[in-house]
N, C-alpha and C positions, 0 to 999 in steps of 0.2 A: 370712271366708276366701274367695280368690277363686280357681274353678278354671282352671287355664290349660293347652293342650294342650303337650306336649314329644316329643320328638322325639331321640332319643340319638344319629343320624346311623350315619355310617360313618367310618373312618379312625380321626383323634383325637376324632370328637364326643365317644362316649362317655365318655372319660376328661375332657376339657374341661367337657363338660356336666356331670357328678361335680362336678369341681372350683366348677364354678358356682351348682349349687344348695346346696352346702354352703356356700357362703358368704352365699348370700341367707336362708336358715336361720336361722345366727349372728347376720346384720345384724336378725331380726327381721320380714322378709318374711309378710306375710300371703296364703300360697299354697298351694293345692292343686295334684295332678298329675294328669292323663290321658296316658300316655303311649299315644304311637300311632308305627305303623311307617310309617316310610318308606324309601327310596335305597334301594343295589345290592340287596339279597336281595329286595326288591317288585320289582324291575326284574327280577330272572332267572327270578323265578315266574312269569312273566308278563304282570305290568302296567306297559305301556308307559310308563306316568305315574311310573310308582317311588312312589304312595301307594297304599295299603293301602284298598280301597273304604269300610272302617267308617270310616275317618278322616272320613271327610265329615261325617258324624255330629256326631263328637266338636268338629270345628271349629265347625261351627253351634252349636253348646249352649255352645261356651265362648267366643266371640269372641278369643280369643288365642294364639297359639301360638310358643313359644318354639324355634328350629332350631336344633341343631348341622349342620356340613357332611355335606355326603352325597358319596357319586361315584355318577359315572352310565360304565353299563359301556359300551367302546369299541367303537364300531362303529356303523353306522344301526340304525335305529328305534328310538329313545331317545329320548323326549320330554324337553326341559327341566321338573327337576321345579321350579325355583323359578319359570318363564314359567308354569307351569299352574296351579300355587297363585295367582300373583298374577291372572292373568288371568279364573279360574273366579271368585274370593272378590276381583274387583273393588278389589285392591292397588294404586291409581293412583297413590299417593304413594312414592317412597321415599326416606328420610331418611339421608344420613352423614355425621354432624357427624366435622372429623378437627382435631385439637390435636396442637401438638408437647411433648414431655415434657422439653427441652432441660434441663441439659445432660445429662441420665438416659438417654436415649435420644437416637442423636446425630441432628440437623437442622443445618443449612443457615439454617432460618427460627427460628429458637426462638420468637417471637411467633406464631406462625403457630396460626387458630382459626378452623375455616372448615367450614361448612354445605353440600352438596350436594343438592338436590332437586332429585330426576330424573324426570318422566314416566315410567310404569311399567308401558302396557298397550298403546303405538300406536307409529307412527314404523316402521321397518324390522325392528321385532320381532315386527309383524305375522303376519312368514313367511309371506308372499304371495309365490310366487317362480314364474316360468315359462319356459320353454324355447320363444321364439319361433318360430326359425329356426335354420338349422344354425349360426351363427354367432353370435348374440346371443340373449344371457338376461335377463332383466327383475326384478328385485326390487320389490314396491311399497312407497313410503311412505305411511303411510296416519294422515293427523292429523285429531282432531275439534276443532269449535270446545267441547262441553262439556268436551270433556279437557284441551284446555290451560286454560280458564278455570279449571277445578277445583285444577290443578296448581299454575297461578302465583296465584290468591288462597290458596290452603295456603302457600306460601311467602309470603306475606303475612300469614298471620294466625302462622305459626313463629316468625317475625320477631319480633314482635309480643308473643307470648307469651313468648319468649325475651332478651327486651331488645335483639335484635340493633338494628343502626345502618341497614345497610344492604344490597338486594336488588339482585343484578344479573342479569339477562339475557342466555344467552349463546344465539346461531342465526346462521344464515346465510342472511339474508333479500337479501342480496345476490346472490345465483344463486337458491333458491327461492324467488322475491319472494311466492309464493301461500301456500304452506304453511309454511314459517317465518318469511313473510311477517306473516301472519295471528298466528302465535304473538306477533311480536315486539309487533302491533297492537294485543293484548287486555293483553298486559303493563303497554303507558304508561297504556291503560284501566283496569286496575286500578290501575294503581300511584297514581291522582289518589284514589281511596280511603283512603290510607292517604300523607298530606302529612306525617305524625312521621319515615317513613321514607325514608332518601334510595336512589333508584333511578335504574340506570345500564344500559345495554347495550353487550355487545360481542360482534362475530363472532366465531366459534366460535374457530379458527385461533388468532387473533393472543389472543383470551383465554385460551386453553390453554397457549398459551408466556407468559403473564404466570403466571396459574396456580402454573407449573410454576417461577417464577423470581423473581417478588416476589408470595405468597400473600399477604402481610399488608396489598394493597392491597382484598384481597375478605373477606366477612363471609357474607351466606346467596347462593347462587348457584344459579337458576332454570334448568331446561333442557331437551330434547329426550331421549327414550330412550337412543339411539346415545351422543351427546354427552355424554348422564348419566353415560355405563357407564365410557367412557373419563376423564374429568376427574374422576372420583370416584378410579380407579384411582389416576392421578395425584398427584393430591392425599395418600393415603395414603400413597405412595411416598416423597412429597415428606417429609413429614411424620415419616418416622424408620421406621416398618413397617407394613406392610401387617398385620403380626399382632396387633395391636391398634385394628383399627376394627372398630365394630359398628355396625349398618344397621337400619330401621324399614321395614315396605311397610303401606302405611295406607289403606285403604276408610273407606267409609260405616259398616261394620258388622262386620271385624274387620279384625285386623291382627297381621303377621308380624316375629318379632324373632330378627333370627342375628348373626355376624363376619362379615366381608367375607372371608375369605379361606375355601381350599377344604381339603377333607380329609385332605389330606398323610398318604397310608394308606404313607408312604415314612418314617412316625415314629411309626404307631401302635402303640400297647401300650407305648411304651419311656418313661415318663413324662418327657416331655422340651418335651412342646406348650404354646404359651403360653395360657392362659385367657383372655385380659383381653379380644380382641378376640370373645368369646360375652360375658364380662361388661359391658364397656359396651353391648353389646345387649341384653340381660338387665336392665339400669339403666336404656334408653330404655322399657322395657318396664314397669317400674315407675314411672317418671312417667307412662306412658298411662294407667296403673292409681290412679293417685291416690295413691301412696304414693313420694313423691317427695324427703321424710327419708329415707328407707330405701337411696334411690338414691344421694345424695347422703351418704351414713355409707360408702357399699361404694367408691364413686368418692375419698373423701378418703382413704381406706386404700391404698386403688388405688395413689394416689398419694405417700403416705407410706412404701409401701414401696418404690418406686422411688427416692425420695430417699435409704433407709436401703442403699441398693444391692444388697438384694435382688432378681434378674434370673434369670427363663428363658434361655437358650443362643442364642435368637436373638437378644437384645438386648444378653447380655452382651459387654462391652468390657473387656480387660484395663488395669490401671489409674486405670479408674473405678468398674467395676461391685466391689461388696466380698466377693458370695456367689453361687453360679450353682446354681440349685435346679431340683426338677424339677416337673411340671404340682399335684401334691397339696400339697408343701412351699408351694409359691409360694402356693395357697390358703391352709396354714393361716398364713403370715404377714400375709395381706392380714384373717384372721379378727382376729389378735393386735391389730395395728393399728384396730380398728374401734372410731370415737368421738375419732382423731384427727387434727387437717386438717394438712396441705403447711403446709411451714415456707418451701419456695422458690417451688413452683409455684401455681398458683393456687387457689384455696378452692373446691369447687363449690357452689352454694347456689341455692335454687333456692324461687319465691313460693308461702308456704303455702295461697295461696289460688289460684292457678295451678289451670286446669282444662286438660285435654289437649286439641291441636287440632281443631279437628271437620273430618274431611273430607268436604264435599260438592261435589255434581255440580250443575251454572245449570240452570236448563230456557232454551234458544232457542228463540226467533220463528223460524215459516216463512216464509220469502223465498219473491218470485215469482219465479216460476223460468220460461223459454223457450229453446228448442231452437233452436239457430242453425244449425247446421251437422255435420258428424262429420271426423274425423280416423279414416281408414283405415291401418291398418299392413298391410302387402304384404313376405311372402316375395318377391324377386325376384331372381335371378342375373345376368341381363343379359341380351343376346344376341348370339353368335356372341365367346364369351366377353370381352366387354365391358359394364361396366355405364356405362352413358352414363345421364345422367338426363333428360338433352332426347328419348330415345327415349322411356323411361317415360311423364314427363308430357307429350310428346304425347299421347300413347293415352289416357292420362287425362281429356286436354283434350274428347275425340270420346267421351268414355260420360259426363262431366257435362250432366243435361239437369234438367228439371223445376224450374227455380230457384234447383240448385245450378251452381257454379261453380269451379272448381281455383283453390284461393288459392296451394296452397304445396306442395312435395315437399320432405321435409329425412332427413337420415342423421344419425344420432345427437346428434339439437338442431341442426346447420347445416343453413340452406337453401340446396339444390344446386338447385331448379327452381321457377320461372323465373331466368334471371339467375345461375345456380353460376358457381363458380371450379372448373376444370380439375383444379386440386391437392388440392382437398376428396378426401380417402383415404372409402369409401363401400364398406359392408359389403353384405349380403343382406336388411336392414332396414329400407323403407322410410316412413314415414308420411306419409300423403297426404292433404293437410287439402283437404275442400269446405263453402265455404260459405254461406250462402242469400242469393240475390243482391235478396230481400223483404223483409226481415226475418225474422220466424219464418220456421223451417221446418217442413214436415210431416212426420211419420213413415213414411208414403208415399213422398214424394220418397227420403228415405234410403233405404229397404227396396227402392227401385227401384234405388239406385248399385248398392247390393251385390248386386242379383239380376244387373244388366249386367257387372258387375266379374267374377263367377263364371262367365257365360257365356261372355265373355273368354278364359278359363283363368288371371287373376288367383287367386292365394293368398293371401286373406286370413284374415291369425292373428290380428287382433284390431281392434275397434272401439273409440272413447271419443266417446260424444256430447257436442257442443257446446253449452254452455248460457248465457246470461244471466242474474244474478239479481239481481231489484232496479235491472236496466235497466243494470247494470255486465257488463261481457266477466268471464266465470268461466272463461278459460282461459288459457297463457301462451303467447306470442308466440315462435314461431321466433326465434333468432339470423337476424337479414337479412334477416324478416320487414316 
């Protein structure tokens, strides 16, 4: 027996998560419980986190933890409790396979079967966010080269393990040529790894409106946090309900299984909530776990009673659906059914010798690394209420000494100095890139601009030093630049 932690939630979890364990019970599941508290009542007691301190414990000791939804109460300081599990317990992966159940559930796509893996610890969920100036705010994006390698050979080994066909790539390395630059770079690099599997990239954009309008052209699809969260969404929607996807977040050394959708405390207690989207989570949970018959008995029933038109309320359709039942009912039919596969839909089945994906982290080589220059950012208003930029980087021009050099003044990514367009609209923002007119620079020389710049009466909010590495420019070029 293998013990797994649970987690009853808030809203419908409890009655969902009922309905789910009794069914993996029936199916034969070889499980133990830890149940541990989390959401609203951890969050009004006091802890920001909305987990309950022993939980940490209990996570460590069992490597697994199965979630029902939680809500997180309104208002600030409320920390996200699923960023903090994933990010504390190193959840780099997450997994939402989403299929349409056509014509049981109605779609647009009825073929439609398709894999999201999302990056799950970096990118703008960082929540690195700052208040520069009275006018402009800063959010960082913040990507590793071990993180996405990690990310896209796990979707290469998913693949893989899955019989899937093929892995696509979706970023916008067309505006960040560095940072999703980079992602899209390690991608083709992996992907020459793995020559059984065909791999494709597309910008975020125009692959989100494919996505959204012929899915059955994608199979497992690689991607950024942000980009994950959204085209996951998507795809769910696409796909017939959002109340029926269930999600994996996967480490090195445990990993998290819920539904994609949220607590709906606007239908708790009133047994009316679908289960299915905790149970196919609850089933990716038992293929990590090696018991992957078991998954595949609860999924074919899953799905056998959908064909027999037995339907929860949000899927039911008048004239197709034959019985509208509520969260326990629906259970114990998906129980009745077990031991028998889809007569329409597709069989799930799955290799008895199939071992769970392993996710790990590359170790990278240190690159040489050389200080070229810095890129100063400056509060500045103007003067005599006008921001003219030829005033600015004048001034600029007469405190570069020591080797540096004023390459460039720009407002939000244009460069307005030397050389602006008149028309360039230009906030209280400025970045003012200097750079060593030797090659390397010294740290001296910088620590000099900024002592001259502050004697000045310059306000500067923020520094980013300029580097080389591996004898390549590690930084991105102004527009007009």
């Amino acid at each position: 027996m293998k013990k797994i932690a649970v987690a009853y939630g808030d809203g419908i979890g409890p009655e969902i998560m009922e309905a789910v364990l009794k069914i993996m019970k029936a199916a034969g599941a070889e499980l133990e419980y830890e149940t541990v508290k989390i959401g609203k009542e951890v969050y009004l007691s006091g802890q920001e986190s909305g987990i309950d301190p022993s939980a940490w414990e209990t996570f460590r000791e069992t490597g697994v933890f199965l979630k029902s939804p939680i809500t997180t109460p309104q208002g600030g300081g409320y920390k996200s409790l699923n960023v903090t599990i994933r990010k504390t317990l190193g959840l780099f992966a997450n997994v939402r396979p989403v299929k349409a159940y056509t014509p049981y559930v109605h779609s647009h796509f009825p073929t439609m079967d398709v894999v999201v893996i999302r990056e799950n610890e970096e990118d703008l969920y960082a929540g690195i966010e700052h208040r520069q100036t009275s006018e402009v705010f800063q959010c960082l994006k913040l990507l590793s080269r071990p993180g996405s390698e990690a990310i896209i050979r796990y979707a290469f080994e998913y693949a893989k393990a899955n019989n899937r066909k093929k892995v696509t790539c979706m970023s916008k390395d067309n505006i960040m040529k560095m940072s999703d630059g980079m992602f899209h770079q390690i991608f083709n690099e992996v992907a020459k790894e793995y020559p059984e599997i065909e791999a494709d990239h597309w910008i975020i954009d125009i692959g989100s409106a494919l996505l959204a309008d012929q899915p059955e052209r994608f199979d497992v699809v690689v991607t950024l946090n942000l980009y994950g969260d959204i085209i996951s969404d998507i795809t769910a929607q696409v796909a017939g309900s959002v109340g029926l996807g269930g999600s994996s977040n996967v480490g090195e050394t445990f990993a998290m299984f819920e539904a994609i959708h949220g607590s709906a405390p606007d239908i708790a207690g009133k047994d009316i909530a679908n289960p299915s989207g905790l149970l196919n989570g609850a089933c990716m949970m038992l293929v990590h776990l090696g018991q992957a018959e078991v998954a595949a008995k609860i999924q074919n029933a899953l799905m056998v009673t959908l064909e027999d038109g037995i339907h929860t309320g949000d899927i039911y359709t008048e004239g197709s659906s034959k019985e509208k039942v509520g969260t326990q009912a629906f259970a114990d039919a998906i129980i009745e059914r077990l031991g028998r596969v889809p007569s329409q839909l597709k069989e799930v089945t799955y290799d008895a010798n199939a071992k769970p994906v392993q996710a790990k982290r590359p170790t990278v080589s240190r690159a040489k690394k050389e200080l070229v220059g810095i890129d100063v950012f400056l509060e500045w208003a103007g003067e005599n209420g006008e921001r003219n930029p030829n005033t600015l980087g004048q001034k600029l021009e007469a405190l570069a000494q020591n080797g540096l050099r004023l390459k460039a003044v720009t407002n939000r990514g244009q460069k307005v100095y030397p050389n602006g367009r008149p028309e360039t609209y230009c906030t209280d923002h400025w970045p003012c890139r200097f750079i060593s007119q030797e090659g390397a620079a010294s740290y001296e020389s910088v620590l000099g601009l900024l002592q001259r710049l502050h004697a000045e009466g310059f306000d500067v909010v923020k520094t980013e030093n300029l580097y080389n590495f591996d004898d390549e420019r590690a930084y991105s070029l102004s527009q007009g630049e």
